[in-house]
C-alpha positions in Angstrom: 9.6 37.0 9.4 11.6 36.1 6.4 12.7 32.5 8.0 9.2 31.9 8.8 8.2 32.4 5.2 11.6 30.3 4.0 10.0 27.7 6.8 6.7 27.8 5.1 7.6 27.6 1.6 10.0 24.6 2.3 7.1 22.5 4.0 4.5 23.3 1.7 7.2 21.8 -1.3 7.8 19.2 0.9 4.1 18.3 0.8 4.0 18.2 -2.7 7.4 15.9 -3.4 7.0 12.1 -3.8 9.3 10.4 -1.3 9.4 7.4 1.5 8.7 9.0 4.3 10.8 6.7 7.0 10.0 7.1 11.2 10.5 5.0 13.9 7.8 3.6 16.3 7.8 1.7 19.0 4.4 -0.4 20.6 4.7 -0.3 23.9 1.8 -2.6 24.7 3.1 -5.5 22.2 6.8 -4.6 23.6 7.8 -3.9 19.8 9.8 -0.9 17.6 10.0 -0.8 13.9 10.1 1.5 11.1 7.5 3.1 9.0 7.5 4.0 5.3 4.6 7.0 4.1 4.3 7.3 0.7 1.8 10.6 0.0 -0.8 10.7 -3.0 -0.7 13.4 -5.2 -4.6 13.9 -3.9 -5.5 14.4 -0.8 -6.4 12.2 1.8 -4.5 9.4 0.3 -1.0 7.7 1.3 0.6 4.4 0.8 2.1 3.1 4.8 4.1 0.7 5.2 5.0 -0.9 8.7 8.2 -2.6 9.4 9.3 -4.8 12.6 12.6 -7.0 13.0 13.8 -6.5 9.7 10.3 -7.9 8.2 7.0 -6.5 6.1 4.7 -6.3 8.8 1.5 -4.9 6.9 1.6 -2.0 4.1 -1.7 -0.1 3.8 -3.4 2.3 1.4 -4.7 4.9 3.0 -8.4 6.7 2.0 -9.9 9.3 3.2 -13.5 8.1 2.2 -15.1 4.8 3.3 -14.3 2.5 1.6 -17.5 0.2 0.1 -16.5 -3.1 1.4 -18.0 -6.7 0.7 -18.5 -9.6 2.9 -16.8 -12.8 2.0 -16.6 -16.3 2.9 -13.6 -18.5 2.5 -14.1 -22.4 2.0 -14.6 -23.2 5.7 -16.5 -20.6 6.8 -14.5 -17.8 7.6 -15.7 -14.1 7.0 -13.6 -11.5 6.0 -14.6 -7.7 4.5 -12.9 -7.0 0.9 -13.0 -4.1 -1.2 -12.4 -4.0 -4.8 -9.4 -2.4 -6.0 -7.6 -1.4 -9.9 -4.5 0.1 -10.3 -2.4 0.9 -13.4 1.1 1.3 -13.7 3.3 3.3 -15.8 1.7 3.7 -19.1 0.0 0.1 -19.1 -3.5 0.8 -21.0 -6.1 -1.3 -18.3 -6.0 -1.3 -15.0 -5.5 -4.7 -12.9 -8.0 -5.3 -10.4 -7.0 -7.1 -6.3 -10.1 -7.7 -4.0 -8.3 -7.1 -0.5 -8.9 -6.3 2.8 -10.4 -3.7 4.2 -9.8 -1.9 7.8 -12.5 -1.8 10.7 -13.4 1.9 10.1 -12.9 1.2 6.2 -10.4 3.7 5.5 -7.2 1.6 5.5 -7.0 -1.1 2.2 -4.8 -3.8 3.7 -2.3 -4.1 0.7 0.1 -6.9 2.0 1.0 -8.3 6.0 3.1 -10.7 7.1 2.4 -14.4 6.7 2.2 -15.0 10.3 -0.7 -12.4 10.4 -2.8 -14.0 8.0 -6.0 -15.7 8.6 -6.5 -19.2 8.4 -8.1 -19.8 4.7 -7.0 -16.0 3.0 -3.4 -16.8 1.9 -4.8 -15.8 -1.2 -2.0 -14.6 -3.5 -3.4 -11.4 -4.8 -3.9 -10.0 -0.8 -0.5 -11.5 0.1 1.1 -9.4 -2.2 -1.0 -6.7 -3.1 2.0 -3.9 -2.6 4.1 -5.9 -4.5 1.2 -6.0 -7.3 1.1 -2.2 -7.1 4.8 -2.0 -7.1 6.1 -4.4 -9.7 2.9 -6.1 -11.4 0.5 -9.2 -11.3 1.4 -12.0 -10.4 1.1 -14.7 -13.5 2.1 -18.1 -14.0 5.7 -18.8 -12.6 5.5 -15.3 -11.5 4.8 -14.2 -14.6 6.1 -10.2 -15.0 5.9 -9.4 -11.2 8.3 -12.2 -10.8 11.0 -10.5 -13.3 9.9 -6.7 -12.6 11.0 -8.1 -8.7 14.2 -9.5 -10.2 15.1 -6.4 -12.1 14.1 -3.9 -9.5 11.9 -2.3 -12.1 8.9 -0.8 -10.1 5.9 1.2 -11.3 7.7 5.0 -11.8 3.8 5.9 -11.6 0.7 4.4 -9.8 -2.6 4.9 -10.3 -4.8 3.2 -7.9 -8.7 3.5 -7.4 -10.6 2.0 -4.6 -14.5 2.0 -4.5 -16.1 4.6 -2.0 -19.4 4.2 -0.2 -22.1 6.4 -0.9 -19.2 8.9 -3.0 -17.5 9.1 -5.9 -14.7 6.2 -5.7 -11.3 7.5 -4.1 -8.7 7.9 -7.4 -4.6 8.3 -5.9 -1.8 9.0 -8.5 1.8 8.2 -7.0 5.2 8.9 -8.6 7.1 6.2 -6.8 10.6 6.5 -5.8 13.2 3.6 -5.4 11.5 1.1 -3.3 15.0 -0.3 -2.5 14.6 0.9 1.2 11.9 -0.1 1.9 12.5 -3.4 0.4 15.2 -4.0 2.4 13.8 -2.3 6.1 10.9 -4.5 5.9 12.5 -7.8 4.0 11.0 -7.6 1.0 12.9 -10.2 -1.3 
């Protein structure tokens, strides 16, 4: 009974601490293995994955458990995609930033970030191509602007506040403590 309750006690802390969460996978439909990084909200119902194959960023996601209340967008030639709106605030900045990105097919999953190879014809927009970055190091600005030196300096968001609009709900608020991305980073080729 006692190592039950030691068993117990050690999982529900574990809930509770902020770390990457690293698995393996393996797809055997698309013949492919990888890693995955899991990054839990403080809230429930919210988590920050990241999925990793060959040594490359394959797509990182921010996980809801609320829908998600997504727009419809076209791109100069026609192309459609569904977007939600999305702020975040890092550290002790005092307004958020704000990314339109993404959103999943059962709009629970934001798509933060995927691999260029994975990306529509039209949507290289910046912003969605580096949305975890964004979240991670800061905006991007002109030359780079502070998420170009926050990148260079390994200086990431210690905490992360990111709110994404819910359909029909109150909008889905997640508070991270983020611990050294420097595994992720260089799992998924993250430069």
């Amino acid at each position: 009974m006692q190592k039950l309750l030691v068993l117990v006690s050690l999982l529900v802390s574990m809930s509770h601490a902020q770390d990457w969460v690293k698995t393996e996978y393996h797809d055997d439909l698309h013949n492919e293995s990888g890693v995955k990084f899991f990054l839990a909200a403080h809230e429930q119902g919210g988590g920050i994955e990241v999925v990793c194959s060959n040594g490359k960023l394959k797509a990182a996601w921010l996980l809801t458990d609320k829908v998600a209340d997504a727009t419809v967008r076209s791109n100069f030639v026609g192309d459609l995609s569904t977007e939600v709106d999305v702020e975040y605030r890092r550290d002790a900045e005092p307004k958020p930033h704000h990314l339109s990105l993404s959103v999943s097919k059962d709009f629970r999953g934001v798509l933060l970030q995927r691999s260029e190879k994975d990306r529509p014809r039209g949507f290289e927009d910046i912003k969605s191509g580096h949305g975890f970055e964004n979240l991670l190091y800061g905006p991007v600005g002109l030359g780079g602007g502070e998420w170009h030196r926050n990148k260079k300096a390994n200086n990431w968001a210690r905490k992360l506040i990111v709110g994404v609009s819910a359909y029909g709900d109150s909008d889905s608020v997640f508070t991270f403590d983020v611990p050294d991305p420097s595994g992720v980073n260089g799992e998924c080729g993250i430069k």
